[in-house]
N, CA and C atoms as an extended XYZ file, in Angstrom:
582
Properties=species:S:1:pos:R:3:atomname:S:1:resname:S:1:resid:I:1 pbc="F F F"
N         0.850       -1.172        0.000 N   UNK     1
C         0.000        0.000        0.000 CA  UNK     1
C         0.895        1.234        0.000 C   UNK     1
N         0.674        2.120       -1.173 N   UNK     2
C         1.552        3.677       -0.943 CA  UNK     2
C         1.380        4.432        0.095 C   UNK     2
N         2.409        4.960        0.326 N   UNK     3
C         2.159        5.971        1.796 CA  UNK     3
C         1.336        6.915        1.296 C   UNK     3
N         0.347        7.422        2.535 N   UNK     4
C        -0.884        8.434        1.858 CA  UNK     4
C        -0.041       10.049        1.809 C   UNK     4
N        -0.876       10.582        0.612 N   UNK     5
C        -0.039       11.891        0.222 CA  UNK     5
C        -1.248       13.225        0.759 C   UNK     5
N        -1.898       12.668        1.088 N   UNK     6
C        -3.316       13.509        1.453 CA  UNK     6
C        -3.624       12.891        2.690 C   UNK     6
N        -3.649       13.188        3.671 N   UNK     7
C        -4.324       13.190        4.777 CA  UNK     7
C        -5.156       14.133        5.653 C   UNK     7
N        -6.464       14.357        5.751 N   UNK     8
C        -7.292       14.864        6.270 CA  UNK     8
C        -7.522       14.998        7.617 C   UNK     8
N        -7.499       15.806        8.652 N   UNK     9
C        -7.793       15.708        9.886 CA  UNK     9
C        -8.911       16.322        9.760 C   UNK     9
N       -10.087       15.709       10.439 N   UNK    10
C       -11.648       16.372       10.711 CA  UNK    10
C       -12.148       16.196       12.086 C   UNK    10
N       -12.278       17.105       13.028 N   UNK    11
C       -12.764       17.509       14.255 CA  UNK    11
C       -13.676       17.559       14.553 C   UNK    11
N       -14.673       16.685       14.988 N   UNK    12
C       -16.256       17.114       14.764 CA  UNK    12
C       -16.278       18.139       16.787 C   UNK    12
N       -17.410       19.029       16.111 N   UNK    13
C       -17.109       19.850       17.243 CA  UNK    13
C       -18.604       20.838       17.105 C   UNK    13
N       -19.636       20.218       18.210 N   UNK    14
C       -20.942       20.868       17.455 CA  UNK    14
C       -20.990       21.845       19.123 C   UNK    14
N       -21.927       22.859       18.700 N   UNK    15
C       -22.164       23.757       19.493 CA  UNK    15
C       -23.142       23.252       20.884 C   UNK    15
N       -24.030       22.391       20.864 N   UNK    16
C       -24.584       21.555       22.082 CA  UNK    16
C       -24.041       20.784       22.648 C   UNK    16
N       -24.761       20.244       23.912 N   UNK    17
C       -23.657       19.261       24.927 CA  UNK    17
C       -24.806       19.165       25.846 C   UNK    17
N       -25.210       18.450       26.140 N   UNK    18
C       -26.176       18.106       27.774 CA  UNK    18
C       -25.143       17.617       28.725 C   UNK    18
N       -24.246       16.767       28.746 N   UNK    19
C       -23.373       16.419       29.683 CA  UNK    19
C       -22.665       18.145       30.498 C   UNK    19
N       -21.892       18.442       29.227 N   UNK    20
C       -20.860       19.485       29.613 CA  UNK    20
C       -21.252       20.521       28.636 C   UNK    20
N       -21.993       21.438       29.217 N   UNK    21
C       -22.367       22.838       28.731 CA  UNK    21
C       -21.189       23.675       27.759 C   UNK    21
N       -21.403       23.669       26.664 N   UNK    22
C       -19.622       24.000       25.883 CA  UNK    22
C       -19.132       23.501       25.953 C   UNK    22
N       -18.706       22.415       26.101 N   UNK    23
C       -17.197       21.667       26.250 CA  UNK    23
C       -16.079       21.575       25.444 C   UNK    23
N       -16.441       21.945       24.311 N   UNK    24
C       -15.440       22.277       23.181 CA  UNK    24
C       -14.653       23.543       23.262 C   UNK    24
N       -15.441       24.435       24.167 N   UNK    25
C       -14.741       25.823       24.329 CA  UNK    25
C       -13.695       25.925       25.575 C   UNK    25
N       -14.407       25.114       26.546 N   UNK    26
C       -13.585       25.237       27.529 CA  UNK    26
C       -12.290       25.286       27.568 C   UNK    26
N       -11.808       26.076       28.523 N   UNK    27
C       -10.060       26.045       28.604 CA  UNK    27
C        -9.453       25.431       29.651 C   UNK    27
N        -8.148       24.339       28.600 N   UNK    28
C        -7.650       24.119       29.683 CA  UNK    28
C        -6.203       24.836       29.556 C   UNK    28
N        -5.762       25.054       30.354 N   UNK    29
C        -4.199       25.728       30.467 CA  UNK    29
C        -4.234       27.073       29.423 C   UNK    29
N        -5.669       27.969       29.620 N   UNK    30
C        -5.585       28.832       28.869 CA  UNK    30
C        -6.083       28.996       27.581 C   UNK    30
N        -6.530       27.936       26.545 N   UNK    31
C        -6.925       27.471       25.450 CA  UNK    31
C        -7.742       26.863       25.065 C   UNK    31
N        -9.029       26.888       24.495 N   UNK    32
C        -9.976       26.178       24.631 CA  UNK    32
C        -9.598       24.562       24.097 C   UNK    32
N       -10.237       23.655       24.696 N   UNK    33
C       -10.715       22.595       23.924 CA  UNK    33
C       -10.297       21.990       22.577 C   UNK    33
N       -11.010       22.767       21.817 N   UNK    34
C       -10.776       22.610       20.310 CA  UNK    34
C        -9.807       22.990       19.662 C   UNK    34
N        -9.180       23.849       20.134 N   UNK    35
C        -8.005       24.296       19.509 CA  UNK    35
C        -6.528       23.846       20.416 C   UNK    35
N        -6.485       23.063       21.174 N   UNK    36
C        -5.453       22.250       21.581 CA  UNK    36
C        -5.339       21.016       21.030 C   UNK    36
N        -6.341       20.468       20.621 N   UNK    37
C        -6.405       19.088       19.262 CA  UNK    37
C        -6.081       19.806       17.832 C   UNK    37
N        -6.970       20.838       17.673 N   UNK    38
C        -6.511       21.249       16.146 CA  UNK    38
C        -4.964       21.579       16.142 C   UNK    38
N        -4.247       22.256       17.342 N   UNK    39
C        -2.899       23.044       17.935 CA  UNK    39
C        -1.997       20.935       17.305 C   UNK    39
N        -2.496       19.913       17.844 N   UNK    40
C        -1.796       18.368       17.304 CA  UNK    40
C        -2.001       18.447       16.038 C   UNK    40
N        -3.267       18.162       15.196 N   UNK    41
C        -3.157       17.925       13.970 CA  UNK    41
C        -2.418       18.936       13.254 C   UNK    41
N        -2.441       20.515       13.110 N   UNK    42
C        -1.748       21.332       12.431 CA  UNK    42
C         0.201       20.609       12.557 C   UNK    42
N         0.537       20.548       13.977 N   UNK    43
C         1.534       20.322       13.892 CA  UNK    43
C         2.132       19.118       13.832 C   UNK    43
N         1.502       17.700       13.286 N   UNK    44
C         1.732       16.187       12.797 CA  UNK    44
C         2.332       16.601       11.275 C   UNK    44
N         3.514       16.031       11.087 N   UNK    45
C         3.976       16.462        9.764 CA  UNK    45
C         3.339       15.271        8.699 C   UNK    45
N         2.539       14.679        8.965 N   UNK    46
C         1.628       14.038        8.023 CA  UNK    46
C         0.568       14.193        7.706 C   UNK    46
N        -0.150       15.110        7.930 N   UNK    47
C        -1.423       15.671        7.925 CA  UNK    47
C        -1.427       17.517        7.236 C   UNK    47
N        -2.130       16.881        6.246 N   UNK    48
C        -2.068       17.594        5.496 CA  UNK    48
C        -3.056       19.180        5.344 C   UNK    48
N        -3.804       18.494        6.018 N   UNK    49
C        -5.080       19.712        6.279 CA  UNK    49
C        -5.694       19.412        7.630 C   UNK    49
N        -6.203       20.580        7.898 N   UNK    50
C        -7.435       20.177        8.928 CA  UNK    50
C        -8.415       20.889        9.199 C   UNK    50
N        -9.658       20.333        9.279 N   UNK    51
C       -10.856       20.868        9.111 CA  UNK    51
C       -11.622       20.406       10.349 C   UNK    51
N       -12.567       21.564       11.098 N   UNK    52
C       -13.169       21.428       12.187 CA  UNK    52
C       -14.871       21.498       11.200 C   UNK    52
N       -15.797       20.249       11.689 N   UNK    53
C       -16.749       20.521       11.481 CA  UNK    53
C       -17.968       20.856       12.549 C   UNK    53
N       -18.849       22.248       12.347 N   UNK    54
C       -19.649       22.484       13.878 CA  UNK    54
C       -20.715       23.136       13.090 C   UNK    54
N       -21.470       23.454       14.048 N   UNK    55
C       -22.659       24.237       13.582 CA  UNK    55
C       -22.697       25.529       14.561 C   UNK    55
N       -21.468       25.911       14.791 N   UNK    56
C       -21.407       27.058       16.199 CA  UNK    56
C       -20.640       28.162       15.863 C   UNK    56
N       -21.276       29.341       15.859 N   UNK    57
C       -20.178       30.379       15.756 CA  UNK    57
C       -18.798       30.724       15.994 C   UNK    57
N       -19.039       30.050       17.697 N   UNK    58
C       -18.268       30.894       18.138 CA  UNK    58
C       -16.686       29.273       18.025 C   UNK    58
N       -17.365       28.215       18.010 N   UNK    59
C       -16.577       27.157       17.847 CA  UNK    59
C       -15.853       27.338       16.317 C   UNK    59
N       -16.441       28.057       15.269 N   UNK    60
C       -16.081       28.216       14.234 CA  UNK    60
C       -14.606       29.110       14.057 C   UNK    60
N       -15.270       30.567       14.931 N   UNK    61
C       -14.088       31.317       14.884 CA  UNK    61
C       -12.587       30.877       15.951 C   UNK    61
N       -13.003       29.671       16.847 N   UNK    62
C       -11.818       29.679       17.688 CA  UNK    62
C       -10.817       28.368       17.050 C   UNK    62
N       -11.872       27.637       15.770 N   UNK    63
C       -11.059       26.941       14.624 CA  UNK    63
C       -10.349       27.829       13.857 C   UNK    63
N       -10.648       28.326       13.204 N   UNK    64
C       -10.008       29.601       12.437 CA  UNK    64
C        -8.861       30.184       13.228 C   UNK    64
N        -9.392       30.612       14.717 N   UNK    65
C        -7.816       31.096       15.025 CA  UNK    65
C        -6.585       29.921       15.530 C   UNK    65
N        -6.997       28.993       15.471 N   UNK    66
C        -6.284       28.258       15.614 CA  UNK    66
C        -5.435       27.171       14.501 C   UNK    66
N        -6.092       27.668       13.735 N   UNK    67
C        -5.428       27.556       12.201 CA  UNK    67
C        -6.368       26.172       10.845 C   UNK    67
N        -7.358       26.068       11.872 N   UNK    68
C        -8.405       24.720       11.058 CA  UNK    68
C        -9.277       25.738        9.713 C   UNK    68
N        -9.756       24.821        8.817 N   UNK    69
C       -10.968       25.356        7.655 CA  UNK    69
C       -12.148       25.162        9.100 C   UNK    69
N       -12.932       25.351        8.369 N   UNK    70
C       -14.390       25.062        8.844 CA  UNK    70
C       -15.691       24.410        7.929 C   UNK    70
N       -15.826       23.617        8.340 N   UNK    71
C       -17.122       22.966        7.311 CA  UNK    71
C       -18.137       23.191        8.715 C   UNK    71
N       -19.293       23.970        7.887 N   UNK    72
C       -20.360       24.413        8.562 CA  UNK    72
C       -21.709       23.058        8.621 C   UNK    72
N       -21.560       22.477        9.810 N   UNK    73
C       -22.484       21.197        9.921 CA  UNK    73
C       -24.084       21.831       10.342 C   UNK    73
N       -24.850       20.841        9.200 N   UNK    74
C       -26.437       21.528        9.327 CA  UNK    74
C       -26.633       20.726       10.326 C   UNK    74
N       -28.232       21.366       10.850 N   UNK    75
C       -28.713       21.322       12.231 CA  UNK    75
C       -29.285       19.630       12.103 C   UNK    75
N       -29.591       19.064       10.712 N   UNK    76
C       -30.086       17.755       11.159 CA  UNK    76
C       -28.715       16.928       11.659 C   UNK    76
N       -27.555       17.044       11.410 N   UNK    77
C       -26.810       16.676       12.339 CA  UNK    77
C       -25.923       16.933       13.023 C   UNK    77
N       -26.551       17.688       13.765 N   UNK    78
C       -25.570       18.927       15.134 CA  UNK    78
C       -26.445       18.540       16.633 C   UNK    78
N       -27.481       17.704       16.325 N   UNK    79
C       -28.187       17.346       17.674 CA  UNK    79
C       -27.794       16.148       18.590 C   UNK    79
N       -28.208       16.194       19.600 N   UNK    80
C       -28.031       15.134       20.764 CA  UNK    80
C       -27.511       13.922       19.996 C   UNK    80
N       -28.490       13.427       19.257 N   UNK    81
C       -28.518       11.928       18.720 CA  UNK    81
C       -27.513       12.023       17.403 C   UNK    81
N       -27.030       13.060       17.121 N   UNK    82
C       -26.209       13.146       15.727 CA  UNK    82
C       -25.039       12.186       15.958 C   UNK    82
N       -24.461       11.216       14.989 N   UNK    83
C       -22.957       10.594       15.545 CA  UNK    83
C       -21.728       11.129       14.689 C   UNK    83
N       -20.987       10.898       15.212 N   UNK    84
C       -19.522       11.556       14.744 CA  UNK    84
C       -19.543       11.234       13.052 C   UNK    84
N       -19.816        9.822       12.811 N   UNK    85
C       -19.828        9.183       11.549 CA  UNK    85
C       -20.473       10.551       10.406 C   UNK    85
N       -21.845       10.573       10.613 N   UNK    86
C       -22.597       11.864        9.860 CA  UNK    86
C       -21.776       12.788        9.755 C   UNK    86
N       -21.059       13.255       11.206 N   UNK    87
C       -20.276       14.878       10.989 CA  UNK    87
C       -19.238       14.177        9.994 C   UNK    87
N       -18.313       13.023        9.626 N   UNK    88
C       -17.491       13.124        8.839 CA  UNK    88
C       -17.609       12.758        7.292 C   UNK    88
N       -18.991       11.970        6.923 N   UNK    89
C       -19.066       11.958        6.278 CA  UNK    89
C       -20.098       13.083        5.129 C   UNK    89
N       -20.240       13.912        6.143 N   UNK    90
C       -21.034       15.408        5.659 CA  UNK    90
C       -19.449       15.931        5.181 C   UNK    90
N       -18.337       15.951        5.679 N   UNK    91
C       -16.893       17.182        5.636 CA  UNK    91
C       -16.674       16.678        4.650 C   UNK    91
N       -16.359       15.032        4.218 N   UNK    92
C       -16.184       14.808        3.101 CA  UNK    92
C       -16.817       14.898        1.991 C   UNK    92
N       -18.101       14.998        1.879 N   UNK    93
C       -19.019       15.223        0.828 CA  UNK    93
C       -18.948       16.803        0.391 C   UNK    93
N       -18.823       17.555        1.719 N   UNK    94
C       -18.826       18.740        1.450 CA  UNK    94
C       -17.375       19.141        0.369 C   UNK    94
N       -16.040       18.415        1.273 N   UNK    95
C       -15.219       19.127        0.350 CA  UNK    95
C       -15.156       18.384       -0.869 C   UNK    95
N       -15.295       17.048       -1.452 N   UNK    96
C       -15.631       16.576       -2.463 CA  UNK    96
C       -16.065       17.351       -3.741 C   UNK    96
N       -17.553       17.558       -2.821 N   UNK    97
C       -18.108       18.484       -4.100 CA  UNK    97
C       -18.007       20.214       -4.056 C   UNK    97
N       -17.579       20.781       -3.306 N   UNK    98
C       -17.056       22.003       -3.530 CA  UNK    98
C       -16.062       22.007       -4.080 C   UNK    98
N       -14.705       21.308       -4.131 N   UNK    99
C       -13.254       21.281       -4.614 CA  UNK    99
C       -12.847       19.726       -5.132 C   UNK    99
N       -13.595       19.001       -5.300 N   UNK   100
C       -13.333       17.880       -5.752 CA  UNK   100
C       -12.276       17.125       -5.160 C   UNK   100
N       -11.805       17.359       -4.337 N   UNK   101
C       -10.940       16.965       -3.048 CA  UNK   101
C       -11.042       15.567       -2.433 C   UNK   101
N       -10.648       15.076       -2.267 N   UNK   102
C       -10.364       13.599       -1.644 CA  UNK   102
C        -9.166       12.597       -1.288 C   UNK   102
N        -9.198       13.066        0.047 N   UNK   103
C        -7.849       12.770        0.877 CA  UNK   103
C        -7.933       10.863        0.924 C   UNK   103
N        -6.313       10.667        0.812 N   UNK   104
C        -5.962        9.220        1.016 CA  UNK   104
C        -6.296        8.483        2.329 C   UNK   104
N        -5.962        9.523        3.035 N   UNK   105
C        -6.626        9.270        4.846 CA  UNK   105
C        -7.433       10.251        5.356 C   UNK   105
N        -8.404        9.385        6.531 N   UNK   106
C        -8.967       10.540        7.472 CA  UNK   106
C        -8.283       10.270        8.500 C   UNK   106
N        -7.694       11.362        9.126 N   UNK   107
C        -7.427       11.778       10.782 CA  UNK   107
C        -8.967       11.578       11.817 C   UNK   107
N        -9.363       11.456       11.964 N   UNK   108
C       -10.708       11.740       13.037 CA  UNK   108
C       -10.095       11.858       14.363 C   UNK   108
N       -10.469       13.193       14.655 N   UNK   109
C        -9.987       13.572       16.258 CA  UNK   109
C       -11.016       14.178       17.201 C   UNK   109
N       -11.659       13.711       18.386 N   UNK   110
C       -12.096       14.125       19.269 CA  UNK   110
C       -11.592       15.350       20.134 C   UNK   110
N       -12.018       16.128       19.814 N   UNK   111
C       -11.714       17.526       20.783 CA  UNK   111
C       -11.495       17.071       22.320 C   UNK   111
N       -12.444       16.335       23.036 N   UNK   112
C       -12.896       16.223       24.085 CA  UNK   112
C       -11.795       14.903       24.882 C   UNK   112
N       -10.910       14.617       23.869 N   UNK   113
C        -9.661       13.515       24.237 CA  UNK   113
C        -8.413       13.857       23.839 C   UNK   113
N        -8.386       14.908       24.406 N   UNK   114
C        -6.830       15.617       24.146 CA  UNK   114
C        -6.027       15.166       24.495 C   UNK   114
N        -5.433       13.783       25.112 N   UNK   115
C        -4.519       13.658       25.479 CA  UNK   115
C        -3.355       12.666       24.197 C   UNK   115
N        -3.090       13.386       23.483 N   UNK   116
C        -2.051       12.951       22.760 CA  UNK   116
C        -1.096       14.301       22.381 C   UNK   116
N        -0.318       13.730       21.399 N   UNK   117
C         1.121       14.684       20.661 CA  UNK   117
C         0.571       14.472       19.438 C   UNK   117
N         1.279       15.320       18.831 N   UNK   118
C         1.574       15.403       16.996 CA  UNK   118
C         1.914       14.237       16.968 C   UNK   118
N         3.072       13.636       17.566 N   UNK   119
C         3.596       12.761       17.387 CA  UNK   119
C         3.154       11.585       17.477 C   UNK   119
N         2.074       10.918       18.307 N   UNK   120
C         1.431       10.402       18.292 CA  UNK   120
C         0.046        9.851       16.877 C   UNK   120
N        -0.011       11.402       16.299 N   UNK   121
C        -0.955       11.511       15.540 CA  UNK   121
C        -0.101       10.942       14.188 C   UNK   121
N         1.182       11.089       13.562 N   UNK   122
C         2.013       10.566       12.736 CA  UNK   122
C         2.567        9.027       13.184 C   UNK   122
N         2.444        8.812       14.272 N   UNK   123
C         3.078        7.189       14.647 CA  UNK   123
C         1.829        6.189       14.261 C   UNK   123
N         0.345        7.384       14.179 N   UNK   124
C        -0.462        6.198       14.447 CA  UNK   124
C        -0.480        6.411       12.378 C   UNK   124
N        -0.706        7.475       12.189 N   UNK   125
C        -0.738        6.604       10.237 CA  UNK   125
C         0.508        6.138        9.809 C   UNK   125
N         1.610        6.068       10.323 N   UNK   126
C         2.665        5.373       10.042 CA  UNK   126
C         2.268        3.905        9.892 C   UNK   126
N         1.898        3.550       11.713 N   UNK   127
C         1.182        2.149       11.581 CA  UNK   127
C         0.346        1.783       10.655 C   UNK   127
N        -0.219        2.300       10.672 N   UNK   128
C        -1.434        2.265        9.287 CA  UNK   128
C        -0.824        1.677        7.803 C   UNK   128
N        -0.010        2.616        7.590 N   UNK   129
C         0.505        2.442        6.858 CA  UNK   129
C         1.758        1.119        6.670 C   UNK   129
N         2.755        0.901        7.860 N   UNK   130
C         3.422       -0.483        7.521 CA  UNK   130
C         2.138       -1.570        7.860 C   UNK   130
N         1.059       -1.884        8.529 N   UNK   131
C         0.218       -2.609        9.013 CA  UNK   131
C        -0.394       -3.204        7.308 C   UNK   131
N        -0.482       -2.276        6.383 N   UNK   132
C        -1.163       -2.559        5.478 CA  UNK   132
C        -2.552       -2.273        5.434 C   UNK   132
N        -3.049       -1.571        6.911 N   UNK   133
C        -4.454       -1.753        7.107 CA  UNK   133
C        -5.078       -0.592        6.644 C   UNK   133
N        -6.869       -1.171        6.833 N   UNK   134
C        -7.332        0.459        6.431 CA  UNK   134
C        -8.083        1.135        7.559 C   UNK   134
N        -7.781        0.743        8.788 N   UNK   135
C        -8.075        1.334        9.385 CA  UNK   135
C        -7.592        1.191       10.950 C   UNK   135
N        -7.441        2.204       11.770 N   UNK   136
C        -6.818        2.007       13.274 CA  UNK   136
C        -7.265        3.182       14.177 C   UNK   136
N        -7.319        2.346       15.452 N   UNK   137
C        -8.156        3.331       16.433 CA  UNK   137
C        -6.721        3.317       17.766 C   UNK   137
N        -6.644        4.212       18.646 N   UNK   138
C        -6.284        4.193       19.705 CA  UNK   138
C        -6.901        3.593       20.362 C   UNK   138
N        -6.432        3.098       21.643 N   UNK   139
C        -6.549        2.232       22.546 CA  UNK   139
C        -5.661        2.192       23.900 C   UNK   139
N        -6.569        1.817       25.234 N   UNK   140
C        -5.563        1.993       26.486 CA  UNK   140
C        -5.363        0.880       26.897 C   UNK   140
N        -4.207       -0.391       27.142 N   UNK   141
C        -4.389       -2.104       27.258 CA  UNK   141
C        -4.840       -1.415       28.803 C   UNK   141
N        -5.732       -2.490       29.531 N   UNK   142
C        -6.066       -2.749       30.522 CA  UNK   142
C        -6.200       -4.248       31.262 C   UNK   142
N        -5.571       -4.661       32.231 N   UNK   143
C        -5.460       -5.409       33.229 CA  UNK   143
C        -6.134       -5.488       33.835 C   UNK   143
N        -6.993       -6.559       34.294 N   UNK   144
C        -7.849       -6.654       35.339 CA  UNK   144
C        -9.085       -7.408       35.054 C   UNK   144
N        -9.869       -7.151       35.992 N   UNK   145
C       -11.041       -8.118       36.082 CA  UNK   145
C       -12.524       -7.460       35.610 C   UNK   145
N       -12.883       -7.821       34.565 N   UNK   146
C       -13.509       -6.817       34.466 CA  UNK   146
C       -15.243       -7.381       34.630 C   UNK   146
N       -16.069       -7.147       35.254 N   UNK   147
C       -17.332       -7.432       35.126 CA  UNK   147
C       -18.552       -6.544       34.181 C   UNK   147
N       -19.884       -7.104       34.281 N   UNK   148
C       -20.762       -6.618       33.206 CA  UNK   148
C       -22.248       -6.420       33.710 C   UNK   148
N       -22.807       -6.230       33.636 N   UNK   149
C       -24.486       -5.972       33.927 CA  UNK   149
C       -24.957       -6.893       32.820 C   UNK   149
N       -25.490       -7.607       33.359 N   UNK   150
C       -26.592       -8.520       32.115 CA  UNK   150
C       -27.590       -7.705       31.828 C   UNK   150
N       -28.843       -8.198       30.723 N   UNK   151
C       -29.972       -7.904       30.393 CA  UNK   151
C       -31.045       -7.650       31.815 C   UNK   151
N       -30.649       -9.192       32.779 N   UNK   152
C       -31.475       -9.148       33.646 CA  UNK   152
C       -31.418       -8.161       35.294 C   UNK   152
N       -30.132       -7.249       34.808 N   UNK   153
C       -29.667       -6.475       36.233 CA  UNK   153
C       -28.145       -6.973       36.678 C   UNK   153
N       -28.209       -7.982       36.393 N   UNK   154
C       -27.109       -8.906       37.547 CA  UNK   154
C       -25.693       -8.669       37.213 C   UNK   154
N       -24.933       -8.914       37.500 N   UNK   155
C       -23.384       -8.673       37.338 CA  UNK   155
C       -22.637       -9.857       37.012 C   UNK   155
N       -21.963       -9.954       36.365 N   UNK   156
C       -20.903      -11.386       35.389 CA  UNK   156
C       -19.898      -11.088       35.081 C   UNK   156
N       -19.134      -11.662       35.802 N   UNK   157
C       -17.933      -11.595       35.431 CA  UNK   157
C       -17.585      -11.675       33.898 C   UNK   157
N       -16.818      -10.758       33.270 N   UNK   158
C       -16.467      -11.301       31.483 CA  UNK   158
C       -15.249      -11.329       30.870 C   UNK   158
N       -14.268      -10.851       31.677 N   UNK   159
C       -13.223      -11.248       31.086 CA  UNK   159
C       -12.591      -12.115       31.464 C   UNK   159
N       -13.273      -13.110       32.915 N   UNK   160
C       -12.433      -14.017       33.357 CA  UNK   160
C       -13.685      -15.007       33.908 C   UNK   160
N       -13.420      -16.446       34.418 N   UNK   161
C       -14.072      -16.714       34.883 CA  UNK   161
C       -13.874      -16.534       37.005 C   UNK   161
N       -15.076      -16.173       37.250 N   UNK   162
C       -14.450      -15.521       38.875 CA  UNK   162
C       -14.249      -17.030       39.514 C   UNK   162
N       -14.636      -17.950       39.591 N   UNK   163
C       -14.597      -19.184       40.590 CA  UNK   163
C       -13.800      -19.597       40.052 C   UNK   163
N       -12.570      -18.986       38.912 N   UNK   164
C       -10.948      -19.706       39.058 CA  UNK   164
C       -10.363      -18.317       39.212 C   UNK   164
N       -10.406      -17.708       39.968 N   UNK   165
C       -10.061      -16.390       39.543 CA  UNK   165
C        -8.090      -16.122       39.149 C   UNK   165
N        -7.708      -15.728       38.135 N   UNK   166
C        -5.812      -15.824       38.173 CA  UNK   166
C        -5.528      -14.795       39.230 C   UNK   166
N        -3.986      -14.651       39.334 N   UNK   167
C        -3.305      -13.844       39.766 CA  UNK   167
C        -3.679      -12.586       38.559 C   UNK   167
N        -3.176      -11.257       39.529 N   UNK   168
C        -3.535      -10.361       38.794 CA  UNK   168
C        -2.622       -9.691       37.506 C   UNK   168
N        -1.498      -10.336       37.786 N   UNK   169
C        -0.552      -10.343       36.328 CA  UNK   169
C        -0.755      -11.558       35.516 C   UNK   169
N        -1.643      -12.478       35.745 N   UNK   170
C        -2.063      -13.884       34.674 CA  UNK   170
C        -3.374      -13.277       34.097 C   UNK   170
N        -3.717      -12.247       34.606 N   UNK   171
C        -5.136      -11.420       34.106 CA  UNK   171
C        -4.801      -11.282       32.391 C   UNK   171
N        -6.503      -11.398       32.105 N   UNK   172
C        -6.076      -10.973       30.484 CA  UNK   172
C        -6.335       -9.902       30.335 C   UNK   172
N        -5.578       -9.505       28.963 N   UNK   173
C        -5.244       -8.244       28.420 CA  UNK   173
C        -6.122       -7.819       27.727 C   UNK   173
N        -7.105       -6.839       28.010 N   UNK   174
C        -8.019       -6.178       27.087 CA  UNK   174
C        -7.757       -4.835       26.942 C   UNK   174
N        -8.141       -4.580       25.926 N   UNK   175
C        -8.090       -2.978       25.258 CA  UNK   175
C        -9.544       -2.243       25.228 C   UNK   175
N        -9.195       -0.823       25.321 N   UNK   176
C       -10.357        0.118       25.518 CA  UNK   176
C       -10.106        1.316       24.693 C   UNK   176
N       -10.664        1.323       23.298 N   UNK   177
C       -10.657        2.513       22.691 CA  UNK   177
C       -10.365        3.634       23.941 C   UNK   177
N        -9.765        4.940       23.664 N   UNK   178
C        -9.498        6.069       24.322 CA  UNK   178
C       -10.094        7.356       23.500 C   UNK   178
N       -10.568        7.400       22.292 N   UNK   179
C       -11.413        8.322       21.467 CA  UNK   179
C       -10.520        8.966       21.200 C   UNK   179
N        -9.236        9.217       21.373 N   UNK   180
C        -8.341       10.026       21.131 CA  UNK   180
C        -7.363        9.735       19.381 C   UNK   180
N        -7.675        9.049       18.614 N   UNK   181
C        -6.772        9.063       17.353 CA  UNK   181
C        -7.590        7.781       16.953 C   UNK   181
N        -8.775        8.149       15.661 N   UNK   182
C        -8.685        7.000       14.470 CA  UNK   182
C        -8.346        7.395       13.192 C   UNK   182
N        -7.104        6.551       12.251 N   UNK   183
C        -7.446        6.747       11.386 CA  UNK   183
C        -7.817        5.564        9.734 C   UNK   183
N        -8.037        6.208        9.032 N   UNK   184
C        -9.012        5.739        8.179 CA  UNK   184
C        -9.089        5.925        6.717 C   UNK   184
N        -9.065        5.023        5.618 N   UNK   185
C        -9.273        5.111        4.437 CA  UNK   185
C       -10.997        5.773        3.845 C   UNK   185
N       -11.237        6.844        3.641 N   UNK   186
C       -12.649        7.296        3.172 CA  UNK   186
C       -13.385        6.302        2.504 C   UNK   186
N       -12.803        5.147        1.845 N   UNK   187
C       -13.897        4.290        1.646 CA  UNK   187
C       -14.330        3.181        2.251 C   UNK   187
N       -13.783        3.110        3.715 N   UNK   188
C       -13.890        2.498        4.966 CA  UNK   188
C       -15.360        2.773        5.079 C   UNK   188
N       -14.944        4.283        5.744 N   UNK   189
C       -16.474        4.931        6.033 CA  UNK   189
C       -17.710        4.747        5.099 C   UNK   189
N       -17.286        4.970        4.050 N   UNK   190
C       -18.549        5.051        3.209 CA  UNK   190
C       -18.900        3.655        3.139 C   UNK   190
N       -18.317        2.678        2.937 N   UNK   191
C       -19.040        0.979        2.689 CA  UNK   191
C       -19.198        1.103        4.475 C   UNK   191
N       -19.002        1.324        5.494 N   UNK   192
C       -19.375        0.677        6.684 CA  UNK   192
C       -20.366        1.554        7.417 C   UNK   192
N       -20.143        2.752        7.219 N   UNK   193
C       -20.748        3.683        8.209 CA  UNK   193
C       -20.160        4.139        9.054 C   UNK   193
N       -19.100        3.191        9.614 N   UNK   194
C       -18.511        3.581       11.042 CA  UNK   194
C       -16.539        3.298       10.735 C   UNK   194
């Protein structure tokens, strides 16, 4: 597979929140939110662009100063129930057919999971790229025991069985997306949705 020459970073970043009132604006260490993720993708030397998509003014202009485009997301999907998937596959349609544009990779970055580097953001399409794959998510390995809520209320053990229970370094190794870095071939998305 050729190394990608186009890579897209897209931020979905809508102006509502029921959890956290703004949360995209908020500052931490001085800077909102959104523009400390856009502040990674601008500076990943593999990423070629980056575009914040919102339906918010003021989220618009603090992309802009922070050096992102803006694709202006309509209100049927800027609501509660809207999923990230819609916001990216609206940015791509949008720049598609405005500029006929179509990046080799998508970046997809969560504002709200800032905890990575540039560097991070280039190690992970690197992988991508020797992996052969078309697609890769971050992830945190986790240790331990992990239980579940059934259908019926009750609690079950699932990553182990508890009435042999191991030592806690014979524990198995599971992984937990971190929302913080996927990336992705555009025709991933479009044949899957997700």
């Amino acid at each position: 597979m050729n190394k990608a020459r186009h890579v897209l970073a897209i931020i979905p970043a809508r102006g509502g929140s029921k959890g956290i009132l703004r949360k995209n604006l908020l500052e931490i260490a001085g800077r909102p939110l959104v523009s400390i993720t856009i502040g990674h993708a601008v500076a990943a030397s593999r990423v070629s662009r980056v575009v914040v998509s919102t339906d918010d003014d003021e989220i618009a202009a603090a992309a802009q100063r922070a050096g992102a485009e803006v694709v202006r997301r309509p209100l049927e999907i800027s609501g509660d129930t809207a999923s990230s998937e819609s916001a990216l596959l609206h940015t791509l349609g949008v720049l598609s057919e405005r500029e006929g544009y179509e990046p080799d990779l998508v970046v997809f970055l969560q504002a709200t999971s800032p905890l990575r580097r540039s560097q991070d953001i280039d190690a992970a399409i690197e992988t991508l790229e020797r992996e052969n794959a078309d697609s890769l998510f971050s992830a945190c390995a986790q240790h331990g025991f992990l239980w579940r809520r059934g259908p019926d209320g009750s609690w079950k053990s699932f990553s182990y069985d508890y009435q042999h229970r191991p030592r806690r370094q014979e524990a198995p190794e599971d992984v937990v997306e971190n929302g913080s870095i996927y990336v992705f071939r555009p025709a991933v998305l479009r044949s899957s949705g997700n």
